[in-house]
N, CA, C and O atoms as a CHARMM CRD file, in Angstrom:
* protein
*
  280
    1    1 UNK  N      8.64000   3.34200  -4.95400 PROA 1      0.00000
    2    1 UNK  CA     8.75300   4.68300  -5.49800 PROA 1      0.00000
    3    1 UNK  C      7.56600   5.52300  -5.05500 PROA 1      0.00000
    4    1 UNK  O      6.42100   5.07200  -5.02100 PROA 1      0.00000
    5    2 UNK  N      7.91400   6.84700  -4.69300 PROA 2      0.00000
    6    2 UNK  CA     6.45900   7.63300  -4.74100 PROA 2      0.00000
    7    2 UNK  C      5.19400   7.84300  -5.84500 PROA 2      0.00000
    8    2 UNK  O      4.01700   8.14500  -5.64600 PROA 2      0.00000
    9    3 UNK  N      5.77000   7.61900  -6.81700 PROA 3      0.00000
   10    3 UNK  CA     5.00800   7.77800  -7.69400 PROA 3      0.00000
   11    3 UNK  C      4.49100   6.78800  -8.02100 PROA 3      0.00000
   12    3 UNK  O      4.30200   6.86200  -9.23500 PROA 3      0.00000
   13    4 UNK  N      3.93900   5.35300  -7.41400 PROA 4      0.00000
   14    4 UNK  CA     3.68300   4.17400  -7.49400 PROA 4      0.00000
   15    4 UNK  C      1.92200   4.48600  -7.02600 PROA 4      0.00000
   16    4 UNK  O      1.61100   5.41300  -6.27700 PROA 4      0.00000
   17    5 UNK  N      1.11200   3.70500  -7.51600 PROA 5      0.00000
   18    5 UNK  CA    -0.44300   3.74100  -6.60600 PROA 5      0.00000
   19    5 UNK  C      0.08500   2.15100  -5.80600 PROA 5      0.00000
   20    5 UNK  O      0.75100   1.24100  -6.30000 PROA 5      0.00000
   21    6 UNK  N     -0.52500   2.27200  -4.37900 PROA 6      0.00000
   22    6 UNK  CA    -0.40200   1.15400  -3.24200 PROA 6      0.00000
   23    6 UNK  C     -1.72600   1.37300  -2.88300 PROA 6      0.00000
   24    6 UNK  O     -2.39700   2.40500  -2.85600 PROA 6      0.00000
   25    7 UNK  N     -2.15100  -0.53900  -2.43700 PROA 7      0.00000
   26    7 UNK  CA    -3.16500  -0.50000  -2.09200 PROA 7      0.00000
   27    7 UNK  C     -3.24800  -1.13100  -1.05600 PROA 7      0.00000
   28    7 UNK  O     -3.00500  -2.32200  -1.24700 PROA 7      0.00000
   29    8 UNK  N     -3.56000  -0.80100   0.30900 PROA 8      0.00000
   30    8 UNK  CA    -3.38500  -1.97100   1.35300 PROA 8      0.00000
   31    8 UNK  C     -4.37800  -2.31300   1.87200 PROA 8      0.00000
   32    8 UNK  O     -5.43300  -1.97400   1.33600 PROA 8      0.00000
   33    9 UNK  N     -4.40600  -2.92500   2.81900 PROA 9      0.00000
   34    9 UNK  CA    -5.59800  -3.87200   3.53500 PROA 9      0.00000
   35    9 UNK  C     -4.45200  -4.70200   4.48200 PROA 9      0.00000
   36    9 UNK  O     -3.33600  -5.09000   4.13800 PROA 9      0.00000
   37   10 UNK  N     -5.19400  -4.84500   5.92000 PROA 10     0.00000
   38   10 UNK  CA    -5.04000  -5.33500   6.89100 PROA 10     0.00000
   39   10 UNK  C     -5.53600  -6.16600   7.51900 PROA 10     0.00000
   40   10 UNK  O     -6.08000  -6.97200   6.76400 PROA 10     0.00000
   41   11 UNK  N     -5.71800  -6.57800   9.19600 PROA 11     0.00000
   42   11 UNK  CA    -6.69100  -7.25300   9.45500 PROA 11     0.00000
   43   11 UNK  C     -7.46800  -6.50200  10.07200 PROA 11     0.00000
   44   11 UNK  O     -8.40400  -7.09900  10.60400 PROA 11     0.00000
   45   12 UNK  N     -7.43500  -5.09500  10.24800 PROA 12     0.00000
   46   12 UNK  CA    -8.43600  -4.07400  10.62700 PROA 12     0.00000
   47   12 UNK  C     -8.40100  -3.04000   9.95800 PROA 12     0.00000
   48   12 UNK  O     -7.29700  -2.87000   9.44100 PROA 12     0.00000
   49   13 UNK  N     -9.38000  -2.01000   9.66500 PROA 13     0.00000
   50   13 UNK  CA    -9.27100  -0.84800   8.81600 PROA 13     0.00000
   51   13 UNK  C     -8.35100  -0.12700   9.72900 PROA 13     0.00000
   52   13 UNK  O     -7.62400   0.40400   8.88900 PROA 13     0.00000
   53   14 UNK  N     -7.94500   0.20500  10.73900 PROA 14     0.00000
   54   14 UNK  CA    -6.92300   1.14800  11.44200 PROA 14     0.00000
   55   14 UNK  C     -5.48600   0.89400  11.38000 PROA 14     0.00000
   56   14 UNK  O     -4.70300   1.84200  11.33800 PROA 14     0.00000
   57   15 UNK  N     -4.93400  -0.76600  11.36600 PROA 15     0.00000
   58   15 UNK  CA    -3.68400  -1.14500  10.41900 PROA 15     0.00000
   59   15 UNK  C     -3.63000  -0.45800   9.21100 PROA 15     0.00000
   60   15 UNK  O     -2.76600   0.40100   9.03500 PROA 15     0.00000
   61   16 UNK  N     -4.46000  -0.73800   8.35000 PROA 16     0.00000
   62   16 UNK  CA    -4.18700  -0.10100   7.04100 PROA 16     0.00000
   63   16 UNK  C     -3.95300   1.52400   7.07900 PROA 16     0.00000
   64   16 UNK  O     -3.01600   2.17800   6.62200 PROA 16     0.00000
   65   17 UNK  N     -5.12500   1.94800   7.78100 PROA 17     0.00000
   66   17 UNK  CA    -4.88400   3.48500   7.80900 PROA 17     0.00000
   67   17 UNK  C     -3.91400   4.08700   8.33100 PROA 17     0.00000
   68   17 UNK  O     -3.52200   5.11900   7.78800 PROA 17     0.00000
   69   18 UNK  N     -3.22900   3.57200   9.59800 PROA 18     0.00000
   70   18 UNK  CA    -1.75600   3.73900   9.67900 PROA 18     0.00000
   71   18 UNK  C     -1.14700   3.68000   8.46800 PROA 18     0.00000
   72   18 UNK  O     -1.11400   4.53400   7.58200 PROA 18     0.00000
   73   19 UNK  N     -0.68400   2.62900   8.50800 PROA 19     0.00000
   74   19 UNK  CA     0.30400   2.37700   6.90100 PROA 19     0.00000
   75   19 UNK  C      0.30400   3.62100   5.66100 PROA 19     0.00000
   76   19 UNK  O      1.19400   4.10800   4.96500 PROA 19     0.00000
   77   20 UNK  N     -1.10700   3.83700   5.77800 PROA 20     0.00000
   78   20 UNK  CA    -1.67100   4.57600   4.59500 PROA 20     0.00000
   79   20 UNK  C     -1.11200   6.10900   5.34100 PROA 20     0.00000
   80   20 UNK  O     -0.57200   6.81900   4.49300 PROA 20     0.00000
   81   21 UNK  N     -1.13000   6.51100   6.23900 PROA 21     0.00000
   82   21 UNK  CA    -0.75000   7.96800   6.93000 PROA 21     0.00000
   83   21 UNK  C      0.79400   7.94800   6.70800 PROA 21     0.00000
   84   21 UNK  O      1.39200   8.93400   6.27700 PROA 21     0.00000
   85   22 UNK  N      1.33500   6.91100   6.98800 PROA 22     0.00000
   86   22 UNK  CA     2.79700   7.32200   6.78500 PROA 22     0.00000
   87   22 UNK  C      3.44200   7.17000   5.75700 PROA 22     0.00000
   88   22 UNK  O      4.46300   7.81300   5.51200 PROA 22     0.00000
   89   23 UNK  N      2.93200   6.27800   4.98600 PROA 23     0.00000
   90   23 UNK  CA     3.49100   6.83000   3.28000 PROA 23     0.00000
   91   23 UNK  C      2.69300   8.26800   2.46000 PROA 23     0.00000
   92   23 UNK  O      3.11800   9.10400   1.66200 PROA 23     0.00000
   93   24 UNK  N      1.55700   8.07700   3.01500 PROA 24     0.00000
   94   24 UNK  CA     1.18300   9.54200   2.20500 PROA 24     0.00000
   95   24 UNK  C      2.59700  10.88500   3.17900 PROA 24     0.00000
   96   24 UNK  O      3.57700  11.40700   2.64600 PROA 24     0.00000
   97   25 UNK  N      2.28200  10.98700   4.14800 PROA 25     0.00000
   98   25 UNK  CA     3.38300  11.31600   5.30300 PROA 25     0.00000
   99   25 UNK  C      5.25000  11.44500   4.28300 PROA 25     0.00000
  100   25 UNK  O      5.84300  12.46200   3.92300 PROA 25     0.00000
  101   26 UNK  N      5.66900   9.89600   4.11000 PROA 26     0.00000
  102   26 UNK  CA     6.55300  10.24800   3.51000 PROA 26     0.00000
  103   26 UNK  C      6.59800  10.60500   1.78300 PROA 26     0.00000
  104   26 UNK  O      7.71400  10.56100   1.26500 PROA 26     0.00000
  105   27 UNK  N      5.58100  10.90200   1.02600 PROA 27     0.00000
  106   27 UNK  CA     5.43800  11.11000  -0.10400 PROA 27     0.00000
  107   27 UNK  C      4.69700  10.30300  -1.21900 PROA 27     0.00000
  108   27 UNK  O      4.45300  10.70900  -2.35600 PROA 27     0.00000
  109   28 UNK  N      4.43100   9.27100  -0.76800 PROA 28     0.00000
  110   28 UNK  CA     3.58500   8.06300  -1.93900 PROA 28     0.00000
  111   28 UNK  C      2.34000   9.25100  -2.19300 PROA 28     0.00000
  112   28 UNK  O      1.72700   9.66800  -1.21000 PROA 28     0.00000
  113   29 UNK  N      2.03800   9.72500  -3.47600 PROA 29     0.00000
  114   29 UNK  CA     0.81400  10.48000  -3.86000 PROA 29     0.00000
  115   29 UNK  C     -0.10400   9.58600  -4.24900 PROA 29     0.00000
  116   29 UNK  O     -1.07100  10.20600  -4.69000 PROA 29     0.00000
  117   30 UNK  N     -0.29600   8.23100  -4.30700 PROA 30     0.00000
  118   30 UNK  CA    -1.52700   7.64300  -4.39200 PROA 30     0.00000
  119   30 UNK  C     -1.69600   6.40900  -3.72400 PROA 30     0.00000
  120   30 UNK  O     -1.51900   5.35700  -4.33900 PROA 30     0.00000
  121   31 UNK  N     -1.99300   6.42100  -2.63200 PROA 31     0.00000
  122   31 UNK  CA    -2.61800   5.30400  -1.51600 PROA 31     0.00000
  123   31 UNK  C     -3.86900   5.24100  -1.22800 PROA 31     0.00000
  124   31 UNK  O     -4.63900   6.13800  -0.88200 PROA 31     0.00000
  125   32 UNK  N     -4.08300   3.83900  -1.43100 PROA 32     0.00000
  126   32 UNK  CA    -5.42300   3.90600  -1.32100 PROA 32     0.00000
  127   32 UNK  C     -5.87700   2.53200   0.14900 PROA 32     0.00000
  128   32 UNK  O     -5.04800   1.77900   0.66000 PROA 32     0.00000
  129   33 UNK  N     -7.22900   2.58600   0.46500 PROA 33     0.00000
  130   33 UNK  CA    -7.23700   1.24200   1.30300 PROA 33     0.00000
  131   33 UNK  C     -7.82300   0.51200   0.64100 PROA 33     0.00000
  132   33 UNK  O     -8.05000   1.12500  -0.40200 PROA 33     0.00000
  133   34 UNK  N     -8.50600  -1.11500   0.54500 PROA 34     0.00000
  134   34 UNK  CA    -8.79300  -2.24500   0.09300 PROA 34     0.00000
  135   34 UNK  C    -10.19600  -1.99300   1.03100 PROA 34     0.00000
  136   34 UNK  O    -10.18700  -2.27300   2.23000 PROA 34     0.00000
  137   35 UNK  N    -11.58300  -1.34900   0.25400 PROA 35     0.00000
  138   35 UNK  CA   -12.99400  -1.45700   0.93800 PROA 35     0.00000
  139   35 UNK  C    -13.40800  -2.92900   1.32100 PROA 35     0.00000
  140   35 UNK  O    -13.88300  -3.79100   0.58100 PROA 35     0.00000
  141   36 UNK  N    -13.00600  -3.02300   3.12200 PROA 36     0.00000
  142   36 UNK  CA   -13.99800  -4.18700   3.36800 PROA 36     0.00000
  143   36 UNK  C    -12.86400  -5.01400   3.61700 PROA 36     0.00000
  144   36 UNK  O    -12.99200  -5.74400   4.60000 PROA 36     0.00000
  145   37 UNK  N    -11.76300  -5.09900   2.97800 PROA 37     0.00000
  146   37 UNK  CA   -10.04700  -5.86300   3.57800 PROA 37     0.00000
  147   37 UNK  C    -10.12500  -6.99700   2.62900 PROA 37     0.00000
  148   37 UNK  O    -11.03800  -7.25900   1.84600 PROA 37     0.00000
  149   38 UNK  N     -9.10300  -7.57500   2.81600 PROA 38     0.00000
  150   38 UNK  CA    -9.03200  -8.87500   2.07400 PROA 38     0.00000
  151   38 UNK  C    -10.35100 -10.47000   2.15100 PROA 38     0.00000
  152   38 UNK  O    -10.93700 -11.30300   1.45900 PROA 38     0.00000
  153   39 UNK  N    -10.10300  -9.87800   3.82600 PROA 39     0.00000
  154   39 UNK  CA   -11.87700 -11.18100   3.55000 PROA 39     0.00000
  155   39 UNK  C    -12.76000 -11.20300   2.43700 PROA 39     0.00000
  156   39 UNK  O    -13.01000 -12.09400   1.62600 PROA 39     0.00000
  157   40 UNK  N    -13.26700  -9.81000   2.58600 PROA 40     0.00000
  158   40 UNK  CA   -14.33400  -9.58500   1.66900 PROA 40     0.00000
  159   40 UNK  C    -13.96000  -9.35600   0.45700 PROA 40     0.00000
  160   40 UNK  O    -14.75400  -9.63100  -0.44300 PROA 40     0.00000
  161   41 UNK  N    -12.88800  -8.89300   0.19000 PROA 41     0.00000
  162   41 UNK  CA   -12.35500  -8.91500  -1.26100 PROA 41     0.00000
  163   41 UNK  C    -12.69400 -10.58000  -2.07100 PROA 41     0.00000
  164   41 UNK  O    -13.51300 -10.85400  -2.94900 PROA 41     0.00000
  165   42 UNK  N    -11.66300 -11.49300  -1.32600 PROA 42     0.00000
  166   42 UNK  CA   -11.52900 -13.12100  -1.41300 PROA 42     0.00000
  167   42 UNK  C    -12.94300 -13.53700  -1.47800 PROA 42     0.00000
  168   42 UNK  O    -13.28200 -14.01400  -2.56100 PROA 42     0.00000
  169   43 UNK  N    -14.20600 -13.43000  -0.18700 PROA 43     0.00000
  170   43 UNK  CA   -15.29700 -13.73900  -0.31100 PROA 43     0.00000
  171   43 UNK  C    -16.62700 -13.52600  -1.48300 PROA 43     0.00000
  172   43 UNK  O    -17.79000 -13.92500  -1.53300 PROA 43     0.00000
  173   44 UNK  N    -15.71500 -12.64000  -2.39700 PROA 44     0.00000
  174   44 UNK  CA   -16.54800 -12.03200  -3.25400 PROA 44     0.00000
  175   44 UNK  C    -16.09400 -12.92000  -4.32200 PROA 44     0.00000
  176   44 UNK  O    -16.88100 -13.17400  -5.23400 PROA 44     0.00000
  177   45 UNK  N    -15.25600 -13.27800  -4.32000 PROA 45     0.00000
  178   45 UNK  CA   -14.61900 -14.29700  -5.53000 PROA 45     0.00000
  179   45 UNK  C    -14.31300 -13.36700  -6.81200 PROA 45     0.00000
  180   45 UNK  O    -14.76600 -13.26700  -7.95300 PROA 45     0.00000
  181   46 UNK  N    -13.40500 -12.79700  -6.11400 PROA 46     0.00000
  182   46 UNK  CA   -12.66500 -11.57800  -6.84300 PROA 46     0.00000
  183   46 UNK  C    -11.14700 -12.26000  -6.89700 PROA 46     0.00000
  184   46 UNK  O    -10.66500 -13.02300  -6.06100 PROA 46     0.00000
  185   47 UNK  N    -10.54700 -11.77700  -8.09100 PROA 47     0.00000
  186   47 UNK  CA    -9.10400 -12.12000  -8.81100 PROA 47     0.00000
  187   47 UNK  C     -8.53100 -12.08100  -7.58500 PROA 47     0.00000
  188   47 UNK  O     -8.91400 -11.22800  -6.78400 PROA 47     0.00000
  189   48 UNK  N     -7.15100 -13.33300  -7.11500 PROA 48     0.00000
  190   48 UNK  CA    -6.18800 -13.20000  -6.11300 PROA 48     0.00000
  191   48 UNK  C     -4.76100 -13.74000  -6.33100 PROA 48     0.00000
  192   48 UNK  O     -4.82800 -14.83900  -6.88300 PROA 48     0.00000
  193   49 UNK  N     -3.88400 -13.47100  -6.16500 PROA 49     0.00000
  194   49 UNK  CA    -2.65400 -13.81000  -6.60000 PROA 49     0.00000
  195   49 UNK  C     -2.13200 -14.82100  -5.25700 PROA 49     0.00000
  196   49 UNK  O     -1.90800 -14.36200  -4.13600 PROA 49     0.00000
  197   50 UNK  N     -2.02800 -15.91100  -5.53300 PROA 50     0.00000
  198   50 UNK  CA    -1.24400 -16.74900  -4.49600 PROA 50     0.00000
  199   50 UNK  C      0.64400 -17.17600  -4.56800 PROA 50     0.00000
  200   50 UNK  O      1.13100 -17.32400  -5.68800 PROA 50     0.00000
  201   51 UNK  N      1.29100 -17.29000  -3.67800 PROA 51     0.00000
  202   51 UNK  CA     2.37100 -17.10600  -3.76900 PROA 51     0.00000
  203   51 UNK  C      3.33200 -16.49600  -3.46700 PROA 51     0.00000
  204   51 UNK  O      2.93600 -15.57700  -2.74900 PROA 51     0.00000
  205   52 UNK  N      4.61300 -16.43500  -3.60600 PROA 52     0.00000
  206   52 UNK  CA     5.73400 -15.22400  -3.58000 PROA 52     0.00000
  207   52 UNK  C      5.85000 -14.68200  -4.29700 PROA 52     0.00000
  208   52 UNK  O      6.07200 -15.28600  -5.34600 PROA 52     0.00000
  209   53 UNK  N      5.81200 -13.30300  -4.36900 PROA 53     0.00000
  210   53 UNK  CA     6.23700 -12.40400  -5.54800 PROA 53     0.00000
  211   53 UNK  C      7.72600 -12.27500  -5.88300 PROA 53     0.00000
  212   53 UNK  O      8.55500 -12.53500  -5.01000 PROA 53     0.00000
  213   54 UNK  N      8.05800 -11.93300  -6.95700 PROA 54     0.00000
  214   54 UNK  CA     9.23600 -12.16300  -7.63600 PROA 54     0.00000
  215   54 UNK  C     10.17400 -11.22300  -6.61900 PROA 54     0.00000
  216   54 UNK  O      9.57000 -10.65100  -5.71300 PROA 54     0.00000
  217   55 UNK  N     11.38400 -11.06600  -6.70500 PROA 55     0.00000
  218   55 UNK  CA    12.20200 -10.02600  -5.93700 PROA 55     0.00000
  219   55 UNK  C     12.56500  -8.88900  -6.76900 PROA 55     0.00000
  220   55 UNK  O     13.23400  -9.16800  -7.76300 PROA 55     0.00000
  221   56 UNK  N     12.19000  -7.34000  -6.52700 PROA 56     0.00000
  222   56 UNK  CA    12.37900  -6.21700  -6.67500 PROA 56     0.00000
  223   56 UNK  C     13.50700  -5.58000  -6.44400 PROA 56     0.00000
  224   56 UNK  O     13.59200  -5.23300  -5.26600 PROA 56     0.00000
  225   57 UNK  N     14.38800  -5.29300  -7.08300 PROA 57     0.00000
  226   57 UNK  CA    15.63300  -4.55500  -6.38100 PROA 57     0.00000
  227   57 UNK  C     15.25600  -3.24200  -6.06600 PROA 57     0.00000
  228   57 UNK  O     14.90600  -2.39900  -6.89200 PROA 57     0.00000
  229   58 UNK  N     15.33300  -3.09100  -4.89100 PROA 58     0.00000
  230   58 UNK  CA    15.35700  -1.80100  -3.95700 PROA 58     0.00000
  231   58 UNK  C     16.17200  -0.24800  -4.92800 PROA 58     0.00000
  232   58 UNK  O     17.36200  -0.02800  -5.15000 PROA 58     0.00000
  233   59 UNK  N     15.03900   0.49900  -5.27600 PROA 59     0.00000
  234   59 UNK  CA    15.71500   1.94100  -5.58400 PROA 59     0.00000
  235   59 UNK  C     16.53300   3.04700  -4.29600 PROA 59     0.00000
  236   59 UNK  O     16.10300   3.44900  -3.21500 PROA 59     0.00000
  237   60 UNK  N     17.63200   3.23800  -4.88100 PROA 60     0.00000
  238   60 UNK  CA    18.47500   3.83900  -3.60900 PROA 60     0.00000
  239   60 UNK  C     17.91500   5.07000  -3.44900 PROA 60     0.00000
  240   60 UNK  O     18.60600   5.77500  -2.71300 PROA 60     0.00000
  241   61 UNK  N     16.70600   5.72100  -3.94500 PROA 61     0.00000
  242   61 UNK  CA    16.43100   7.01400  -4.20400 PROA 61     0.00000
  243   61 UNK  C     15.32300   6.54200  -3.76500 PROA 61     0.00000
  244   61 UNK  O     15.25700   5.33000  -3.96600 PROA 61     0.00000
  245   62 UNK  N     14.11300   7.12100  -3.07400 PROA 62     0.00000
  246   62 UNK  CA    12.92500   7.11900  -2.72300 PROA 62     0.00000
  247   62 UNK  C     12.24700   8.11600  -4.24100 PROA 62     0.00000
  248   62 UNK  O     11.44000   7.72700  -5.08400 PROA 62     0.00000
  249   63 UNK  N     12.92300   9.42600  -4.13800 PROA 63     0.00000
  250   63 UNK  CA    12.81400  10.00800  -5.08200 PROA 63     0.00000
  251   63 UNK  C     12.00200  11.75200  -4.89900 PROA 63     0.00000
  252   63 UNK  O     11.80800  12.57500  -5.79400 PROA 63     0.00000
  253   64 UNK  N     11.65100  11.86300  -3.33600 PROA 64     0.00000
  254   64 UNK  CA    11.54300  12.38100  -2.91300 PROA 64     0.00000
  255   64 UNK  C     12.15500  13.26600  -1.69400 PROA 64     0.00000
  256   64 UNK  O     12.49700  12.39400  -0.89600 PROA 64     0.00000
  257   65 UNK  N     12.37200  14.10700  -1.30700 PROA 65     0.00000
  258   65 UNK  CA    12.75200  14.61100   0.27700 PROA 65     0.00000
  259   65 UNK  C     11.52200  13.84800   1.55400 PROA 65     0.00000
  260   65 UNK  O     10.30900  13.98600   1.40200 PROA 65     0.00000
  261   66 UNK  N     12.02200  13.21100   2.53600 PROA 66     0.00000
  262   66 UNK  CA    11.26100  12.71900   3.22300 PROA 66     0.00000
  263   66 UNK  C     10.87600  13.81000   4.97300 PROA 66     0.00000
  264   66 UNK  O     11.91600  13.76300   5.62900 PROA 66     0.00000
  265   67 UNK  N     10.16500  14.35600   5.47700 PROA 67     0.00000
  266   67 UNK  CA     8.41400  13.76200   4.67500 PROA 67     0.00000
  267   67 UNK  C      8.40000  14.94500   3.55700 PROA 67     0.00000
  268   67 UNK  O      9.14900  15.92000   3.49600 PROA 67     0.00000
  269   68 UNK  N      7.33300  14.57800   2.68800 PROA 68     0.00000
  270   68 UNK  CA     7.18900  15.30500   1.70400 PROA 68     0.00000
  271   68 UNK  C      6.02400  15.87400   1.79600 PROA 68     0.00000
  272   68 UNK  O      5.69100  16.78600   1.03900 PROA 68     0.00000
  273   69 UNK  N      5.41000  15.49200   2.55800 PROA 69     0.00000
  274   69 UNK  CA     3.60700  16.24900   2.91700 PROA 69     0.00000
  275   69 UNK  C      3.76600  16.16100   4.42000 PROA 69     0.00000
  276   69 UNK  O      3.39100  15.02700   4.71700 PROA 69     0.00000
  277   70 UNK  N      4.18000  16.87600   5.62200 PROA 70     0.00000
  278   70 UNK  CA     4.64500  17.14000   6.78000 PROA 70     0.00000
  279   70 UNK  C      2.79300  17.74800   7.51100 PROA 70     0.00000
  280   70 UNK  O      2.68400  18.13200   8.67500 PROA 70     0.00000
């Protein structure tokens, strides 16, 4: 949904910042990047979720007109 906060991280800050340009691009109003990426997140011995995440059923509506910030 657009109205969701996303936080990404890659294996380089310029992966993420892509990612991060084209959902702000198609409307997500709060994206953020992961300072420093997942290494340093993990290396800090900071909270991590291991596993598969449960399955989400897909909203047929984004909920926006796409792009929404052009």
């Amino acid at each position: 949904r657009h109205d969701t906060t996303v936080i990404l991280y890659g294996r380089d800050v310029y992966a993420g910042a892509r990612v991060a340009q084209i959902m702000l691009y198609a409307g997500v109003k709060d994206v953020r990047l992961l300072d420093g990426g997942w290494q340093t997140w993990s290396d800090a011995g900071l909270p991590v979720e291991r596993g598969t995440p449960p399955k989400v059923k897909a909203e047929p509506d984004f909920g926006v007109k796409i792009p929404a910030q052009p």
